[in-house]
C-alpha positions in Angstrom: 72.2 -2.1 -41.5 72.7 0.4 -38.9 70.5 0.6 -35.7 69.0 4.1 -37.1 67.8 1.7 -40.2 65.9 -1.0 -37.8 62.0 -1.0 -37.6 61.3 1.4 -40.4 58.9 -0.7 -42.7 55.5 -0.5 -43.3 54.4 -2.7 -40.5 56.7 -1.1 -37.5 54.8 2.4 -38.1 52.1 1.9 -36.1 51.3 4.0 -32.8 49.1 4.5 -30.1 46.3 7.1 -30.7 47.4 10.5 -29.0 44.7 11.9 -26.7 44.4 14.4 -29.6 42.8 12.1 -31.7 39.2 12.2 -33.0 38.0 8.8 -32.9 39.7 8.7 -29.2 37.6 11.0 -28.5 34.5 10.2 -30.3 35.0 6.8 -28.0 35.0 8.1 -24.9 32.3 10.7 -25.8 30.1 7.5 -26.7 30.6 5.8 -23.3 30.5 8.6 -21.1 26.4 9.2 -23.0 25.9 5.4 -22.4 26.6 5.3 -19.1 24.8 8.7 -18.3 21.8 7.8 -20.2 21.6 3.9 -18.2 22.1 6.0 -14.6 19.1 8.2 -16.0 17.0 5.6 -16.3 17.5 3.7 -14.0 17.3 6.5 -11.8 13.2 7.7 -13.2 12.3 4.0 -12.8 13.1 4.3 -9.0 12.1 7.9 -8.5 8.9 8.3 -5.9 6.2 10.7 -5.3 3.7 11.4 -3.0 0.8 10.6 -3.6 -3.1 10.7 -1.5 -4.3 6.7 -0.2 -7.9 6.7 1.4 -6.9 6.7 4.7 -10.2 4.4 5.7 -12.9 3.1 3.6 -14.8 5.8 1.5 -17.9 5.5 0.4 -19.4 7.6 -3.1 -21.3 10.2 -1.5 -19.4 11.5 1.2 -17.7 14.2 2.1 -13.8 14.2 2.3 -10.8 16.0 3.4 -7.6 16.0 3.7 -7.9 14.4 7.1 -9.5 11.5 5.6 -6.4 10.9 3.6 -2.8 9.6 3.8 0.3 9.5 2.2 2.1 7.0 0.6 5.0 7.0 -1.8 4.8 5.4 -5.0 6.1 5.1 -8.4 3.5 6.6 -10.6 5.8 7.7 -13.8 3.5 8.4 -16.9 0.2 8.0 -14.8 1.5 10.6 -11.9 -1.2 13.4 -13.6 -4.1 10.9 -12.8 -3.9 10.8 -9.0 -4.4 13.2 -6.1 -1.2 14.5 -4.6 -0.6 17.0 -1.6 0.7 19.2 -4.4 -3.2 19.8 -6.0 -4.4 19.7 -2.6 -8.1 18.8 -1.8 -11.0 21.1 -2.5 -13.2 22.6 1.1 -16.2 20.5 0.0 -14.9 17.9 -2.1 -17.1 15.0 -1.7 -16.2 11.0 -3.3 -17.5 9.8 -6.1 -16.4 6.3 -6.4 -16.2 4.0 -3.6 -12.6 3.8 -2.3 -11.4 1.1 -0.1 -8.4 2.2 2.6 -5.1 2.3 1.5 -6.1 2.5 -2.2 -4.6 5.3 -4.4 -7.0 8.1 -4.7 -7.9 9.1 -8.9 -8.7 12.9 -9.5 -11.6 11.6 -11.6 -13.0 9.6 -7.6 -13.4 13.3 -6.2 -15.7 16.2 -7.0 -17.3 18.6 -5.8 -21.0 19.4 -4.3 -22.8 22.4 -5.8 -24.5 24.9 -4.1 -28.0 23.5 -4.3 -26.7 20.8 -2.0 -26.3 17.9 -5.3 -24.0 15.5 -4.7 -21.6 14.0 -7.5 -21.7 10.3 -8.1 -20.5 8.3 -11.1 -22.0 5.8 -13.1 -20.9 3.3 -16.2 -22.8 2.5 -18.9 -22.7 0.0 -21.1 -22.5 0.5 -24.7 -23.1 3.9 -27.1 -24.0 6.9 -25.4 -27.3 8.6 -26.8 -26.6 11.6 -28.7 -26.7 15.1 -26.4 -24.8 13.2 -23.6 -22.4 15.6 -22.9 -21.4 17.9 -20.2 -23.8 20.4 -19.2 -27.0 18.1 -20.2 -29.4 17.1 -18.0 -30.4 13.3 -18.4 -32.6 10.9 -16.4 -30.7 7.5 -15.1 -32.8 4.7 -15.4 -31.6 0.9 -13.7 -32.8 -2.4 -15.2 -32.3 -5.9 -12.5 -30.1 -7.9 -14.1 -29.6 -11.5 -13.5 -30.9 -13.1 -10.4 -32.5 -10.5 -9.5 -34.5 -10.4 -13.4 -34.9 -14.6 -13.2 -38.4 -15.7 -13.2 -39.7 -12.5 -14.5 -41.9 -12.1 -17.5 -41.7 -8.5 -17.7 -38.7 -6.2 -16.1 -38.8 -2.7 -17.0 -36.4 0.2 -16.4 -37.5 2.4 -14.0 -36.1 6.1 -12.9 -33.6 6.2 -10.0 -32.5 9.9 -10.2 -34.5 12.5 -13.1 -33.1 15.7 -14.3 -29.0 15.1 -13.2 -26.5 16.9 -14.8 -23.9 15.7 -16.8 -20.7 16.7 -15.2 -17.8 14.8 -17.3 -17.8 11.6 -19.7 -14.8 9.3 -20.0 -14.9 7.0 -22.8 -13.1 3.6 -22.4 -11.6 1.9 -25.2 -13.2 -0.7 -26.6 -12.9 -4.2 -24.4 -11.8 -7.9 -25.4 -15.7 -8.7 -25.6 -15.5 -5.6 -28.4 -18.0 -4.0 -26.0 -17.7 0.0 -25.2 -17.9 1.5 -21.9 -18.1 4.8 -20.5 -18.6 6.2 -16.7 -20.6 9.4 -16.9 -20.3 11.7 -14.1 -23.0 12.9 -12.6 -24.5 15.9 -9.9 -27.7 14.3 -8.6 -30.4 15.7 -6.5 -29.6 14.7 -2.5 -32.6 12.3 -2.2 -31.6 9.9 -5.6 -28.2 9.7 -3.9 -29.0 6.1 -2.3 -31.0 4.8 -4.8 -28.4 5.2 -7.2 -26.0 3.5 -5.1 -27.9 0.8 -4.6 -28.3 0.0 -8.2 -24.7 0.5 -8.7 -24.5 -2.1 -5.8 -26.7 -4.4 -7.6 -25.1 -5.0 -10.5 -28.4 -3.2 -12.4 -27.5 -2.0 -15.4 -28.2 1.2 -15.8 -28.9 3.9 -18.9 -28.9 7.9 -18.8 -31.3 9.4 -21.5 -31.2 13.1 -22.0 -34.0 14.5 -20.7 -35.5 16.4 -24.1 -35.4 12.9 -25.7 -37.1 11.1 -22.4 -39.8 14.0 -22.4 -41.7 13.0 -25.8 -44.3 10.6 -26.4 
């Protein structure tokens, strides 16, 4: 056997893939999207944005601007659209609607605006199904109930109006909670002078009701 004859069976045949070759190339094509799509991600999860903090404590009811505000940066991802940012600015006007304390992220929903009858915008959550016609553009009556201590030792504790004739501005539905309860906070633009009053409930812990006012008008 001659040297030309050596290493021609079946087994001595094999060779290393030319550069050419598909599955070569499906290989590399396959690692390089791996790798790309692990430096995307982790890349998004890292990736900041500016963002509006109360730059002091804010109270519902007040007015705010921009000078009231700071900047912080902060990973936001899916929930960015829910949070004022220098990008949408803040309204000439704008006044709070939920209490903020300082340093706490800022929602679009906390800020609105005062009309031009001089009502201010303040929020309140109820507890439980809305009554039909609570929408936006109604006008409702919000009545407050004392709860706990302040309903001990009572025989009788009755509702009683805090602010009549508010209109319905926005309502955000929650999902239902552990307790299977439903919740909702109902934006409001309230007369000037039922401002406090509200607040103070809200303080309270009172629970408090909105009834349109067509259906709080009969009998």
């Amino acid at each position: 056997m001659d040297a030309a004859s050596k290493g021609t069976g079946p087994g001595s045949r094999w060779k290393a893939p030319g550069l050419r070759d598909p599955r070569l190339l499906l290989g590399i094509a396959l690692v390089l999207v791996s790798v790309l799509g692990v430096a995307w991600l982790v890349a998004s999860m890292q990736r900041t944005q500016d963002v509006y903090v109360a730059g002091k404590d804010l109270s519902a009811g007040t007015r705010v601007s921009e000078q009231d505000l700071s900047v912080a940066q902060v990973r936001l991802q899916d929930a960015a659209g829910l949070y004022l940012t220098p990008d949408t600015g803040i309204r000439a006007g704008s006044v709070v609607t939920d209490s903020l304390a300082k340093g706490e992220l800022v929602p679009a929903r906390s800020i609105g605006q005062a009309d031009a009858s001089g009502r201010r915008p303040v929020s309140v959550e109820i507890e439980g199904a809305l009554p039909s016609g609570v929408d936006r553009g109604a006008n409702v009556d919000v009545f407050r109930t004392p709860t706990g201590s302040r309903a001990a030792g009572k025989d009788n504790v009755s509702a009683e109006v805090v602010a009549d004739h508010a209109e319905v501005t926005d309502v955000i539905t929650d999902e239902k909670s552990l307790a299977g309860s439903r919740t909702a906070v109902v934006r409001l633009l309230v007369s000037g002078d039922d401002v406090a009053p509200l607040l103070a409930a809200r303080a309270a812990g009172d629970r408090l009701d909105v009834v349109p006012v067509q259906l709080g008008s009969q009998g």
